[in-house]
C-alpha positions as CSV (number, residue, x, y, z in Angstrom):
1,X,0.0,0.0,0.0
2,X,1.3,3.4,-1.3
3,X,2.1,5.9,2.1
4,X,0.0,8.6,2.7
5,X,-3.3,7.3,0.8
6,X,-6.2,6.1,3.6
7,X,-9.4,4.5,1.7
8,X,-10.8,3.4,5.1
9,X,-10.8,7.2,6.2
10,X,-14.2,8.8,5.9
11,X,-12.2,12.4,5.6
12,X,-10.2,11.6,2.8
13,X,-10.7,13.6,-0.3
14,X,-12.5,16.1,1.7
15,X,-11.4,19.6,2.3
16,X,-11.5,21.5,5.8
17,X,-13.9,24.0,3.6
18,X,-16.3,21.0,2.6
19,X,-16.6,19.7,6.0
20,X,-17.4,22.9,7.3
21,X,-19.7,24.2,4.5
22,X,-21.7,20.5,5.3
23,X,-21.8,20.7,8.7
24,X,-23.2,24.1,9.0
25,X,-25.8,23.4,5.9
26,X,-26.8,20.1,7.6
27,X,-26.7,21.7,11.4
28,X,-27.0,25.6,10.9
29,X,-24.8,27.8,12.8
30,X,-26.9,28.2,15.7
31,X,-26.9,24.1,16.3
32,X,-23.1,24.3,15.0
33,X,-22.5,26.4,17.9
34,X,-24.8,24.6,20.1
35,X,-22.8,21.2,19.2
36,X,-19.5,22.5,19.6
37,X,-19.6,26.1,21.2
38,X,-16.5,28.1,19.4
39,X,-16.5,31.8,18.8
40,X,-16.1,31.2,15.2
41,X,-19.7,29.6,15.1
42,X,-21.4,31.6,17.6
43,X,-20.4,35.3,16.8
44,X,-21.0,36.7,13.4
45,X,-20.1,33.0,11.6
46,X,-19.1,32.7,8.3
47,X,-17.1,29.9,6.7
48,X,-14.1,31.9,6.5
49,X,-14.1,33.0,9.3
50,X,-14.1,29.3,11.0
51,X,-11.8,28.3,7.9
52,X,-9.5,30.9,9.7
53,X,-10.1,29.4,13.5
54,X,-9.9,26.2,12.5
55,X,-6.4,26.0,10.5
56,X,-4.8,27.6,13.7
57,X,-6.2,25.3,16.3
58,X,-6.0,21.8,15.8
59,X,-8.2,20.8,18.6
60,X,-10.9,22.6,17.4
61,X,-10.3,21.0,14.1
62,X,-10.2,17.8,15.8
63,X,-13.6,18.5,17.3
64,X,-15.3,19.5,13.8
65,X,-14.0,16.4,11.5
66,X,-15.2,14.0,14.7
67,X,-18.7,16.0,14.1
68,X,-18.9,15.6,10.8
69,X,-17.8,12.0,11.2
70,X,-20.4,11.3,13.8
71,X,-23.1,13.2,11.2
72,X,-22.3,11.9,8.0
73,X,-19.8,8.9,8.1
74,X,-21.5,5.4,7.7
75,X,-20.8,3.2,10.9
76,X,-18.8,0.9,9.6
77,X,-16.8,4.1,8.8
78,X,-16.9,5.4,12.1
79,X,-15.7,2.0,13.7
80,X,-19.1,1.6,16.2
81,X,-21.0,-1.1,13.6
82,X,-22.8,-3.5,15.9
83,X,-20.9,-7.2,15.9
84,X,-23.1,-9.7,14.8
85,X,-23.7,-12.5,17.1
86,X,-21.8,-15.8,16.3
């Protein structure tokens, strides 16, 4: 397997922008902010604005691609699929 290429990774291919511009489509900022309460979603939001915020702090980054994982990502994806019993 080639280094740096992750087909089991519901993130790959996706931008910071795209996650962002899905989340707050799907959520709205108001339930954005309500979800995970940053500055950048609760005051005067805009996606530039979080693009901004988010690029400089990687926690809060964190916080938004395990969002949009938890939103969008099928389970199997998301490693919480139900084992079937034997």
């Amino acid at each position: 397997m080639t280094a740096g290429v992750q087909p089991n990774n519901p993130l790959h291919g996706l931008t910071l922008e795209a996650i962002v511009v899905r989340l707050a489509e799907h959520h709205g900022w108001d339930g954005l902010a309500r979800k995970i309460p940053l500055n950048c979603f609760k005051n005067d939001p805009s996606v530039k604005s979080s693009l901004t915020f988010l690029r400089k702090t990687p926690w809060a980054r964190e916080q938004v691609e395990r969002l949009y994982v938890l939103t969008f990502a099928p389970r199997e994806a998301r490693g919480d699929a139900k084992r079937k019993p034997h």
